[in-house]
C-alpha positions as CSV (number, residue, x, y, z in Angstrom):
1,X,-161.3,84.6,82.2
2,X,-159.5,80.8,82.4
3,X,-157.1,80.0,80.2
4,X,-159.8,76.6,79.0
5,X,-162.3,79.5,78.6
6,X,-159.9,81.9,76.2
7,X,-158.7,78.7,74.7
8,X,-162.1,77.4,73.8
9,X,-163.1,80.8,72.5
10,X,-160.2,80.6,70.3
11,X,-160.9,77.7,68.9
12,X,-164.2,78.4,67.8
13,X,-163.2,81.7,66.4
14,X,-160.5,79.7,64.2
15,X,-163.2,77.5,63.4
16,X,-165.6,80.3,62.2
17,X,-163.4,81.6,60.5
18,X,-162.5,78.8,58.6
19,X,-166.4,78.1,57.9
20,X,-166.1,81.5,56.3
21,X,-163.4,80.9,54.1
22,X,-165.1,78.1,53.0
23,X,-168.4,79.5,52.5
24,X,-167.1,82.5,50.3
25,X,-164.8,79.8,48.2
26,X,-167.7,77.8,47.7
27,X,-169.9,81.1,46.7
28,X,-167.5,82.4,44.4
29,X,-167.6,79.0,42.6
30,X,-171.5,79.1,42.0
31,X,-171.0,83.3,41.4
32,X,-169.7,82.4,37.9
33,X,-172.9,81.0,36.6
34,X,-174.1,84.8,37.3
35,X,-171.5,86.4,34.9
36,X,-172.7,86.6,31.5
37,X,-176.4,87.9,32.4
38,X,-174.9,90.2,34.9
39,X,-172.8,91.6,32.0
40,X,-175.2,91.3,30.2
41,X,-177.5,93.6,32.1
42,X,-174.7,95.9,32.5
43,X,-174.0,96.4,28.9
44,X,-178.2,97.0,28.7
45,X,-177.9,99.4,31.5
46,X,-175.0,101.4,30.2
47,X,-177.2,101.3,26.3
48,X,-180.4,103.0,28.3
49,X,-177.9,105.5,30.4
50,X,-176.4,106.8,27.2
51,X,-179.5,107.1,25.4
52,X,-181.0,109.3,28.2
53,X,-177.9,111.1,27.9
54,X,-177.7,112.0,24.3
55,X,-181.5,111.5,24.0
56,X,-181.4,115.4,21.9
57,X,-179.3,113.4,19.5
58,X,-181.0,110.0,19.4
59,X,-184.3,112.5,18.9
60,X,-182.7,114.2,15.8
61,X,-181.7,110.6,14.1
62,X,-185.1,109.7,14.9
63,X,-186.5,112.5,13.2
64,X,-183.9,112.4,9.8
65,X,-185.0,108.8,9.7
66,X,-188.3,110.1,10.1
67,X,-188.0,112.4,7.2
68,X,-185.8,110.6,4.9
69,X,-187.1,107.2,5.5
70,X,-191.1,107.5,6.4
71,X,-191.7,103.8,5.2
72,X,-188.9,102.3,7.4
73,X,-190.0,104.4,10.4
74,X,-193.4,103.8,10.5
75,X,-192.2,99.7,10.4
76,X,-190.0,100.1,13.3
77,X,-192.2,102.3,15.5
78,X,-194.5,99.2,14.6
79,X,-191.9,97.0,15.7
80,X,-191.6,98.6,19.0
81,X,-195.0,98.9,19.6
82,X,-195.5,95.4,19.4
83,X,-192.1,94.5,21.5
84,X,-193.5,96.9,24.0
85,X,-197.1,95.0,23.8
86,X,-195.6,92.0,24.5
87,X,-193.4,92.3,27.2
88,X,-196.0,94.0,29.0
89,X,-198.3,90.6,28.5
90,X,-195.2,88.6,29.6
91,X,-194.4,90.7,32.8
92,X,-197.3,88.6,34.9
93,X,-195.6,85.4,34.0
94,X,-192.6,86.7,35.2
95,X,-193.6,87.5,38.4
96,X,-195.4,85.3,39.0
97,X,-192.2,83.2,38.5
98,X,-190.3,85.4,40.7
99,X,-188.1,86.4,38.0
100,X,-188.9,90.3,38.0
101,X,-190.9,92.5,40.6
102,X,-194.9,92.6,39.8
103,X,-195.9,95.8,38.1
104,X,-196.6,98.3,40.4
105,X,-194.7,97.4,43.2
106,X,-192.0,99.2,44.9
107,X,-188.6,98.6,44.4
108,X,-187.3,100.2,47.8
């Protein structure tokens, strides 16, 4: 290979690789607008994870407060109904925003 050649290739390499730099700099910049709902979402995601894992405890609450407190339960199972209601009328608008993936679809 001639010397131009190597030198050329070298060049452009350096210059990649200077695009890069920049490219990542500039995309950790706009990244930090992502923070606080990424955190967020991982604070939800860690919630749902330890409810699945103590779900025989969460279970027995729900049943005490069941017991001891039939009035209040019945309101908050009526309250989560409803929540539930709701964000299922709401998921269409969502996707069809392109904020969440339409029901039914495959997330693979």
């Amino acid at each position: 290979m001639s010397s131009a050649r190597e030198a050329e290739l070298a060049l452009r390499r350096q210059r990649l690789l200077m695009r890069s730099a920049a490219l990542r700099a500039t995309f950790a910049e706009q990244a930090v607008v992502l923070e606080a709902p990424l955190a967020t979402a991982d604070r939800v995601h860690a919630g749902v994870r330890w409810l699945i894992r103590y779900r025989g405890w969460v279970l027995a609450g729900a049943v005490v407060v069941l017991v001891v407190r039939p009035r209040r339960a019945w309101r908050l199972l009526r309250l989560g109904w409803w929540l539930w209601r709701s964000a299922r009328r709401v998921q269409p608008w969502l996707a069809a925003a392109g904020l969440i993936a339409p029901r039914g679809a495959s997330s693979s």
